[in-house]
C-alpha positions as CSV (number, residue, x, y, z in Angstrom):
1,X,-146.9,-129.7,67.6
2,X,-150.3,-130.6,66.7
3,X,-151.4,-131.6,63.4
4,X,-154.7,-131.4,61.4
5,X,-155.0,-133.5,58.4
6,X,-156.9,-132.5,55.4
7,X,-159.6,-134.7,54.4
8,X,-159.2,-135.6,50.9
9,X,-155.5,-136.9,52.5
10,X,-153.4,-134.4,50.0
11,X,-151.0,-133.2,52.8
12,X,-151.5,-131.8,56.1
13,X,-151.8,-128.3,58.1
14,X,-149.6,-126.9,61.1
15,X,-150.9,-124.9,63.7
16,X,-147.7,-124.4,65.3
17,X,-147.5,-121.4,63.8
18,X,-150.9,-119.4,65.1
19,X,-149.9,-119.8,68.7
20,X,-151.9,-117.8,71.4
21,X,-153.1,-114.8,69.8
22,X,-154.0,-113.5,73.3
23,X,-151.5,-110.4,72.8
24,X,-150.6,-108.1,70.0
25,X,-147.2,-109.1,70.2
26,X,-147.3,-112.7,69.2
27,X,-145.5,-113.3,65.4
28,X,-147.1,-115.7,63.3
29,X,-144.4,-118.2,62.7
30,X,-144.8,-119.1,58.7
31,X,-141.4,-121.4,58.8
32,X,-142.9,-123.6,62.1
33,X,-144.1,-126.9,59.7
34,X,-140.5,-127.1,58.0
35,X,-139.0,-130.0,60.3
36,X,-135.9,-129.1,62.0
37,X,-136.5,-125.1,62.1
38,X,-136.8,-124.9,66.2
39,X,-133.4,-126.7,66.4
40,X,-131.5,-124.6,63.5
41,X,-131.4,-121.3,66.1
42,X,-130.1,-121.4,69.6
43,X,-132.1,-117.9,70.1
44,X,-135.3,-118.0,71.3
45,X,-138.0,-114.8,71.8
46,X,-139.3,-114.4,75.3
47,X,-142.2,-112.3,76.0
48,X,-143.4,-110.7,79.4
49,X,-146.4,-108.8,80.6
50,X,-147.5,-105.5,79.0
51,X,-145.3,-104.9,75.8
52,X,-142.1,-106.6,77.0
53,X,-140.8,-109.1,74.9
54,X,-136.8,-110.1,74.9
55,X,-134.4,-112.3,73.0
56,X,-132.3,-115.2,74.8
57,X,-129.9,-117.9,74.3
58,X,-130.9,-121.3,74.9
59,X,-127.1,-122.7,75.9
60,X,-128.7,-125.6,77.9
61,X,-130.0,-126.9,74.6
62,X,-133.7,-127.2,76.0
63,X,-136.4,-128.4,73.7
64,X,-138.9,-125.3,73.6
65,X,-141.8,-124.7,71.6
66,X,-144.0,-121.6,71.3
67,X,-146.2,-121.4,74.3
68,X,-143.7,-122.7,76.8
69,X,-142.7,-121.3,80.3
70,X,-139.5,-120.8,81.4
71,X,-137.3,-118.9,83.8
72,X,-134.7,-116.3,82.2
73,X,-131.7,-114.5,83.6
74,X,-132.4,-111.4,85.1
75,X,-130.2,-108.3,87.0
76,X,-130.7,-109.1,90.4
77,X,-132.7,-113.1,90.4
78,X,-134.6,-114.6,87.3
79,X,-138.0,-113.7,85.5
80,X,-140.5,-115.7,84.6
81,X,-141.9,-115.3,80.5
82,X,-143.5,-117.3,77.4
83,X,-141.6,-118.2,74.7
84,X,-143.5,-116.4,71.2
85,X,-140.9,-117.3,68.6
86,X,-138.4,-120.0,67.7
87,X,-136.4,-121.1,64.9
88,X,-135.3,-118.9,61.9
89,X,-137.5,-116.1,62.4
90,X,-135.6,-115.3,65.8
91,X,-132.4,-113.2,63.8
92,X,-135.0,-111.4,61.7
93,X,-137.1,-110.1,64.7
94,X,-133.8,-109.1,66.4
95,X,-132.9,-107.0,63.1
96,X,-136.1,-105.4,63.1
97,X,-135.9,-104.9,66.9
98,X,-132.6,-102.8,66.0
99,X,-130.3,-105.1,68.8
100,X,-127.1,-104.8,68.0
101,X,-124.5,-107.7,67.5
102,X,-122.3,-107.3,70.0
103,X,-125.5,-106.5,72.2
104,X,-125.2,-108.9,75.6
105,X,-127.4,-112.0,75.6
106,X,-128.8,-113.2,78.3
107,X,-129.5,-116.6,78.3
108,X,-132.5,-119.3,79.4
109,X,-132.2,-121.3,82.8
110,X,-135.1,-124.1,82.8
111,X,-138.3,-124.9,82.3
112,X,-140.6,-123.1,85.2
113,X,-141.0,-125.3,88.2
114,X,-143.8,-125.4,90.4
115,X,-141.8,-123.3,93.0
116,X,-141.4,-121.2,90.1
117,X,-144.7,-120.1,89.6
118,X,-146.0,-120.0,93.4
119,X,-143.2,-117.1,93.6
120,X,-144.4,-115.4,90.4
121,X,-148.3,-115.6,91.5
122,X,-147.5,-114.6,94.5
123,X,-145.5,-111.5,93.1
124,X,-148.2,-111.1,90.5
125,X,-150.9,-110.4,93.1
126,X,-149.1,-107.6,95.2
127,X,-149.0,-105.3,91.7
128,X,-152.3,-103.5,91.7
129,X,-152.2,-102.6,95.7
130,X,-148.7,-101.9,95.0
131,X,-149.5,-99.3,92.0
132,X,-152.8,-97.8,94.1
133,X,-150.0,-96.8,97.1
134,X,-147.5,-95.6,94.6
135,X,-150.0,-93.4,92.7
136,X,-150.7,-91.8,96.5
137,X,-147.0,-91.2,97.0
138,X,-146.2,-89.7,94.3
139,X,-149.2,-87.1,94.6
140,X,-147.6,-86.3,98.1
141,X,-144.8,-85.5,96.5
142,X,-146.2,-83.1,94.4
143,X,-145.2,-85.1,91.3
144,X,-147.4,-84.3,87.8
145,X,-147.0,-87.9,86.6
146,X,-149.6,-90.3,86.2
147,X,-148.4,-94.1,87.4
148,X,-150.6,-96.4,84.8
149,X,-149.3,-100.1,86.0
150,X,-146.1,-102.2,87.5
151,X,-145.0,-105.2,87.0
152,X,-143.3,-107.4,89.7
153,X,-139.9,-109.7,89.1
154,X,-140.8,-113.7,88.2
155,X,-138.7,-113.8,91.6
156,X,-140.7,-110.5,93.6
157,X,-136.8,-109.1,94.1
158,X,-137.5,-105.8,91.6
159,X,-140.6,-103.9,90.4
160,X,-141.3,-101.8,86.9
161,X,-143.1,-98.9,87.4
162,X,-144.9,-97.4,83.6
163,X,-146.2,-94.0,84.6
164,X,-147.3,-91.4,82.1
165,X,-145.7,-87.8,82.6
166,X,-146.3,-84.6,80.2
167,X,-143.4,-82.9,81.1
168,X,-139.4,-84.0,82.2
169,X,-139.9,-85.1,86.1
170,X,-137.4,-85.3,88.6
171,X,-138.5,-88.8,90.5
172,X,-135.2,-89.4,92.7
173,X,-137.0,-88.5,96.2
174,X,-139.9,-90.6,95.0
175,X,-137.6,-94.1,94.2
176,X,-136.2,-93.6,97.6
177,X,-140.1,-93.3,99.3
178,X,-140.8,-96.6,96.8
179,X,-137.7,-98.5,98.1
180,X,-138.3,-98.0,101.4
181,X,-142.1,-98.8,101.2
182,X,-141.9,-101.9,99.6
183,X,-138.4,-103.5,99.6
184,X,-138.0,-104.1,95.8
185,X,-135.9,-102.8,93.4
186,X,-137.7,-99.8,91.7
187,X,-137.0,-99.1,88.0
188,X,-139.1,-96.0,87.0
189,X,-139.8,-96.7,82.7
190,X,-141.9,-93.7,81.3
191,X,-144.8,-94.4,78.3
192,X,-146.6,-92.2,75.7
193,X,-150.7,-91.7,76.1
194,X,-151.0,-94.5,72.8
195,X,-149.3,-96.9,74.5
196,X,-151.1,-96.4,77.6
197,X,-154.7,-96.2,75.9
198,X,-153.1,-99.7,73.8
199,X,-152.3,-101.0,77.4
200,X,-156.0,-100.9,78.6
201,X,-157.7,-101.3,75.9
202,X,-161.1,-100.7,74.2
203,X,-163.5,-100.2,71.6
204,X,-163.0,-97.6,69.0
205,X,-165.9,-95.4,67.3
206,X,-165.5,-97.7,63.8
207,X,-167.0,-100.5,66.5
208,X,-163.8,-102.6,66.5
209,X,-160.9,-102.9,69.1
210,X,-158.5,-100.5,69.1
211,X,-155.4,-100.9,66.6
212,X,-153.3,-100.2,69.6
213,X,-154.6,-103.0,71.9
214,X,-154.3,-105.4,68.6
215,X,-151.4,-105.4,66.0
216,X,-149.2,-102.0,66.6
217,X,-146.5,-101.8,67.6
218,X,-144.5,-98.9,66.4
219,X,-146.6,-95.5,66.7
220,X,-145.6,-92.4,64.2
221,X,-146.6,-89.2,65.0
222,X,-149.9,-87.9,63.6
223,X,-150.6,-84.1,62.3
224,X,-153.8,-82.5,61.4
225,X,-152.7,-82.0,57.8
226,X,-153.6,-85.4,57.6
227,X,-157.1,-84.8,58.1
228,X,-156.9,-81.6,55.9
229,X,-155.6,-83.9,52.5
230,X,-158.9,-86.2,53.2
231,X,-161.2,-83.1,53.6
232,X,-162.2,-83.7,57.1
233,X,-163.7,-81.3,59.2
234,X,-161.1,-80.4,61.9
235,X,-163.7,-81.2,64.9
236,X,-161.0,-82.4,68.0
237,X,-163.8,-84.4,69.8
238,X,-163.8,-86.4,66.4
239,X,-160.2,-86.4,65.2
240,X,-158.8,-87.4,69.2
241,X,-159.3,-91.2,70.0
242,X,-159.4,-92.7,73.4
243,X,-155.9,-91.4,74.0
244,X,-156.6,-87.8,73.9
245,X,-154.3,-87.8,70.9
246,X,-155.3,-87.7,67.2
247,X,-156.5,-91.0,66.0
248,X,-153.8,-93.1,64.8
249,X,-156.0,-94.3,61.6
250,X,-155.8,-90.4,60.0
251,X,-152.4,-91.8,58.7
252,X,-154.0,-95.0,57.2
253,X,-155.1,-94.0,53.5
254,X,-153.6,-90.2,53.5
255,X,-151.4,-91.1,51.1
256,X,-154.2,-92.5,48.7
257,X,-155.6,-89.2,49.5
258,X,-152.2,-87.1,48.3
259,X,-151.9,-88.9,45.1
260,X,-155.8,-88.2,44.1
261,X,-155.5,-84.6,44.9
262,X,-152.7,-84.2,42.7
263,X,-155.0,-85.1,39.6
264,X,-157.1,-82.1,41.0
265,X,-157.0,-78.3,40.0
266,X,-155.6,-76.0,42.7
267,X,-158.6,-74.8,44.9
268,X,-157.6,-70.9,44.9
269,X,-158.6,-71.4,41.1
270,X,-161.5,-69.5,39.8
271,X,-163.0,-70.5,36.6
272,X,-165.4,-68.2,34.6
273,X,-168.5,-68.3,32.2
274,X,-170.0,-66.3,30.0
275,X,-172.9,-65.4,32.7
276,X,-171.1,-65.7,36.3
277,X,-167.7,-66.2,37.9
278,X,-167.7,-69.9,40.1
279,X,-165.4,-70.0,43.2
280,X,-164.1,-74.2,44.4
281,X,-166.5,-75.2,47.6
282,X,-165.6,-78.4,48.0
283,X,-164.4,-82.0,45.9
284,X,-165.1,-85.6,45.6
285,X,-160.8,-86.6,45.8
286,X,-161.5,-90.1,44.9
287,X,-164.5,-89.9,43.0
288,X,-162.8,-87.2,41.1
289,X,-165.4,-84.5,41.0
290,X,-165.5,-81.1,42.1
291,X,-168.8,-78.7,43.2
292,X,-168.6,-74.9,42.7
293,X,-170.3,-72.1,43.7
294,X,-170.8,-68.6,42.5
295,X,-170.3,-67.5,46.0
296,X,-167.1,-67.8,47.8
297,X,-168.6,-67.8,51.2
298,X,-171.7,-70.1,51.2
299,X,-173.1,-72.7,48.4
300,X,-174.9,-70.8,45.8
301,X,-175.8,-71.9,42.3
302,X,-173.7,-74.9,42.8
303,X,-172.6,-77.1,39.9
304,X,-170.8,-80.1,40.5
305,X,-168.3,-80.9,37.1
306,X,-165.4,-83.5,36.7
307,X,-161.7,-82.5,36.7
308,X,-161.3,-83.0,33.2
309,X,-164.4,-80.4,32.9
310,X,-162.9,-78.1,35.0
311,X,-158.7,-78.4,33.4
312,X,-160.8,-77.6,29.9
313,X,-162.3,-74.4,31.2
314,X,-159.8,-73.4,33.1
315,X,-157.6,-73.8,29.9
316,X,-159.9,-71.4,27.9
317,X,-160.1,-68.7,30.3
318,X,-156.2,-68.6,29.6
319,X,-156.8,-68.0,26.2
320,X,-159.4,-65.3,26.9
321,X,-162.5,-67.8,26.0
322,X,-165.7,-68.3,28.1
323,X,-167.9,-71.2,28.0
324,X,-171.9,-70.7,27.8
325,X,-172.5,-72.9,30.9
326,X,-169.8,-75.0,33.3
327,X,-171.0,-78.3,33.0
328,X,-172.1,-78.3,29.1
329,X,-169.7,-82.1,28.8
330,X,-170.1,-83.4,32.1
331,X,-174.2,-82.9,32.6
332,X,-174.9,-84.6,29.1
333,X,-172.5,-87.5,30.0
334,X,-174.0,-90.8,32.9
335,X,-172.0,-90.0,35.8
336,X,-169.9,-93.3,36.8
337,X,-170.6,-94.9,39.9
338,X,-168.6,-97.3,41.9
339,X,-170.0,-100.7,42.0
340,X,-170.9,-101.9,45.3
341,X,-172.1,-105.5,46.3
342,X,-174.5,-103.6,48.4
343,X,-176.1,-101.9,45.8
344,X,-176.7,-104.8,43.8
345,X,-179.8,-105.7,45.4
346,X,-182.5,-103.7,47.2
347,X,-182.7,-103.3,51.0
348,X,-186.3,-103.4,50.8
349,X,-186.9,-106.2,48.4
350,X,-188.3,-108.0,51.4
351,X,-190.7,-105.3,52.0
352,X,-192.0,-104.9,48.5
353,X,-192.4,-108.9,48.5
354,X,-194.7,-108.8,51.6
355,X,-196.7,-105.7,50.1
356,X,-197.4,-107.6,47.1
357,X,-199.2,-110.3,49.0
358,X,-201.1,-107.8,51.0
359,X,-201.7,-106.5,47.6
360,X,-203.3,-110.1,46.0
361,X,-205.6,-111.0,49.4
362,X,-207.4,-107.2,49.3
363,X,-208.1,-107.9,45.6
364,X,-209.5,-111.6,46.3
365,X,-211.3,-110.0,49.1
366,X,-212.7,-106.8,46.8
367,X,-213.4,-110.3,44.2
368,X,-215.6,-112.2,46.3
369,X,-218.3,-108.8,47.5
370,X,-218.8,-107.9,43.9
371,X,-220.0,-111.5,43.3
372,X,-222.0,-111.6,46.1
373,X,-223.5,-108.3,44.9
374,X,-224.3,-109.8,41.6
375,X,-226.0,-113.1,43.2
376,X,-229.7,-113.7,42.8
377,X,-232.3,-112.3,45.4
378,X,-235.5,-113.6,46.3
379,X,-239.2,-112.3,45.4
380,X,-241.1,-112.8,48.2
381,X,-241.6,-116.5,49.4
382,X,-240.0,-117.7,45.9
383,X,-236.8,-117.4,44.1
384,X,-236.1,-115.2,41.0
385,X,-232.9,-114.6,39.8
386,X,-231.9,-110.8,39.1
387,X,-230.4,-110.0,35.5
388,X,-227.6,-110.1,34.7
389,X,-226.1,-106.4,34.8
390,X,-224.1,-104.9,32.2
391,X,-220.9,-103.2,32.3
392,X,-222.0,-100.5,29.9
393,X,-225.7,-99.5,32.6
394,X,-223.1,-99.2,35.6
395,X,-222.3,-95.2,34.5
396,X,-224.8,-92.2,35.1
397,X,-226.2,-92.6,31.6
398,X,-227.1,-95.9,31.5
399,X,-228.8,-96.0,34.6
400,X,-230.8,-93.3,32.8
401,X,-231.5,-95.2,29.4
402,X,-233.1,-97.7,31.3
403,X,-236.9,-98.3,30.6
404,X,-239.1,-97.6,33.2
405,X,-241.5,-100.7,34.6
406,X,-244.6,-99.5,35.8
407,X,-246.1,-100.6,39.1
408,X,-249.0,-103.0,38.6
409,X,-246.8,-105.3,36.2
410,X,-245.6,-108.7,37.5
411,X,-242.1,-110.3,37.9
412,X,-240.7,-110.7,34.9
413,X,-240.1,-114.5,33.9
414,X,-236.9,-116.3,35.0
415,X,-233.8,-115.3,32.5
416,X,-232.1,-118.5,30.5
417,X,-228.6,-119.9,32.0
418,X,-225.9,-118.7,30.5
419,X,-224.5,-122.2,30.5
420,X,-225.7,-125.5,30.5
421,X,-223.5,-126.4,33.3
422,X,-225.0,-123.6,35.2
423,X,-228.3,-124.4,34.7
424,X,-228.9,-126.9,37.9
425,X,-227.4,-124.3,40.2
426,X,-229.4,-121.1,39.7
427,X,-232.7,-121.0,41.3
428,X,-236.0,-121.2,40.3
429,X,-238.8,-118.7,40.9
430,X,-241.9,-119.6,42.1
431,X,-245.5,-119.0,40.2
432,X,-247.6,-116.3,41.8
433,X,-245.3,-114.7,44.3
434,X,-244.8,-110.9,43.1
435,X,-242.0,-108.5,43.9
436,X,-243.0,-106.0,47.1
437,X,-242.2,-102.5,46.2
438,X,-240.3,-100.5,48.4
439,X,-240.4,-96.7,49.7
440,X,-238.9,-95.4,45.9
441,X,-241.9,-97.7,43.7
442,X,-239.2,-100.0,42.9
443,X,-239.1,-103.7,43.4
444,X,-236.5,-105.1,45.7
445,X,-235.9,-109.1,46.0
446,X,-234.8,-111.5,49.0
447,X,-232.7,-114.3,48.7
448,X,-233.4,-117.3,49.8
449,X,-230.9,-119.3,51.1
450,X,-231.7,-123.0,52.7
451,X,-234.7,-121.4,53.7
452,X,-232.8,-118.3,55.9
453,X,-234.4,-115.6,54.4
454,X,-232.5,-111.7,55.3
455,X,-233.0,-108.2,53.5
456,X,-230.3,-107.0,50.6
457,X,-228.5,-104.3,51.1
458,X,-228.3,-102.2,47.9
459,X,-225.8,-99.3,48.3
460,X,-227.3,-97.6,44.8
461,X,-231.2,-97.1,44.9
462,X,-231.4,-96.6,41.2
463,X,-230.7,-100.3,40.7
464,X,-233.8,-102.4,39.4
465,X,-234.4,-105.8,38.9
């Protein structure tokens, strides 16, 4: 039994217990870190392949643990299993296995040897040519059965055959054919579509493995008034699992389902209003709601209304009242929605983040072209520095208030800094250079920059300097 200490030293764990959850069989053993529990019960729990498992005596008095391999008695020879379950737990799987007490116990020879398990490999390795042959023979026959696997003796003297078979077959010719072929004991053991669909295995539509192929064990029949309490639509390529059968799941929260509905009115119910007559479409069971129509064949003028809404008016229509409107309570009242950890924060939070970014560089880059619209330009070979502009002259109007400069005047002088910090880096104009006119009469200026001198682009011609 291995043993993993804690760190803080405060006791210590077992994992004796977990075992090899390789099968769905496999009992987690809760009593397996109470010392003396595997010694306190001479029965022991054997499991085989598929879903096989049986209960034996240990009468030699071997020390087994879970995980161990050992040879069993067997009608002819001996088999060859893993022991799942020791200790106290034994008696109560037995119970819930319904074996009876005066039920005959077979009991535990050894531990496996290695001439043990060359036989049972060797045995093991003839199974899947042995079920492709038997699967021919029986359709020679003319048998309508379905042979799924077999499973050889730990000693190759006998052979399980698990075949799958709608209706009652008579298989007597087809034992003798089997005996014959392959000089084995046949025993013929018959098993439903779920626990053939939990024998192979798979992946269900919720994306997980199939409940058969894990944890059950016991299957209970499933009806379609299941899926009629939990108001799902009775589609058979969505109700039938892997199995063909109806999905094993329906029967998981129907119950849940029941109780709900009882808090419900009766859908046949029809509750009236002053204007119009609503019919029951459809209901929220857990939620608690409920949406009508005033058409009983298709949704029309739906309003969707609580139960409590709907046992009120259904109360007045029996004394003869009618309401103005159906949900007069339940639309002035905050619907109340089931929190979710999910809803708690935005999906797109992420998004909105990165958008805000995107957001602040085209504003820095919008920033840095008005600037170097508003910079300075150059009068000819000299430097003048254009005027500051004014919010108030950028409209229609005050480009027209503006006072008009005639042609023959010169540059106007060199405005003051606006600060005395400023005042070493604007540029200085330079005596007797005179702004060129353009096409429109109106002076344009260059900027000179370390001596690279390049045209301004002005995007409005009504701009002066």
């Amino acid at each position: 039994m291995d043993d993993f200490k804690l760190k803080n030293g405060s006791g210590r764990l077992c994992c004796g217990g977990c075992g090899r959850q390789n099968n769905k069989l496999n009992t987690y053993d809760w009593l397996a870190d109470i010392p003396g529990n595997a010694e306190e019960q001479d029965m022991v729990e054997v499991q085989f392949k598929n879903t096989r498992k049986g209960y034996y005596k240990n009468s030699n008095g071997l020390h087994l643990e879970k995980g161990d391999i050992v040879a069993v008695e067997a009608s002819p020879g001996h088999d060859i299993g893993t022991v799942t379950l020791t200790g106290r737990l034994v008696p109560l799987q037995m119970r819930k296995a319904n074996l009876k007490p005066d039920a005959e116990i077979r009991r535990i020879y050894r531990k496996v040897k290695p001439v043990d398990m060359e036989k049972y490999e060797e045995a093991k390795s003839r199974e899947h040519d042995t079920m492709i042959r038997s699967r021919k023979i029986a359709e020679s026959l003319g048998l309508q059965m379905k042979i799924g696997d077999v499973e050889y003796q730990g000693d190759g003297n006998k052979a399980i055959f698990y075949y799958i078979a709608d209706e009652r077959v008579d298989f007597r010719q087809l034992i003798k054919v089997l005996a014959e072929t392959f000089r084995v004991r046949i025993e013929m053991k018959q098993i439903g579509a779920r626990q053939e669909a939990g024998r192979i295995g798979g992946i269900g539509p919720c994306g997980r493995e199939l409940c058969c192929a894990t944890w059950m064990t016991n299957f209970v029949s499933v009806s379609t008034s299941a899926a009629r309490f939990q108001d799902i639509s009775l589609n058979p390529q969505k109700l039938a699992g892997q199995c063909a059968k109806l999905k094993c799941c329906l029967n998981y929260e129907v119950d849940a389902y029941v109780e709900c509905q009882k808090r419900l009115p009766s859908k046949e119910i029809t509750l009236e209003t002053l204007d119009n007559m609503y019919y029951y479409f459809k209901a929220d069971i857990l939620k608690g709601t409920i949406t009508y129509s005033t058409d009983k064949s298709f949704l029309a003028n739906e309003v969707t209304i609580s139960a409590r809404r709907a046992f009120e008016v259904l109360n007045m229509n029996k004394r003869g009242e009618k309401p103005e409107k159906l949900d007069d309570e339940f639309s002035g009242r905050e619907s109340q929605r089931s929190k979710d950890l999910l809803e708690q924060e935005s999906l797109t939070r992420f998004d909105k983040t990165k958008g805000g970014k995107n957001r602040k560089k085209k504003q820095k880059g919008q920033a840095s072209q008005n600037n170097a619209s508003a910079a300075p330009v150059e009068v000819g070979n000299g430097q003048t520095p254009e005027a500051p502009k004014e919010k108030e002259n950028k409209g229609p109007q005050g480009r027209n208030n503006r006072p008009q400069r005639p042609k023959g005047n010169p540059a106007p002088a060199a405005p003051q800094a606006p600060a005395a910090e400023n005042a070493g880096n604007a540029p200085q104009a330079k005596a007797g250079q005179e702004p060129r006119p353009n096409r429109n009469g109106r002076r344009n200026f260059r900027r000179n920059n370390e001596g690279n001198k390049r045209p301004e682009r002005n995007t409005n011609t009504d701009v002066q300097a």
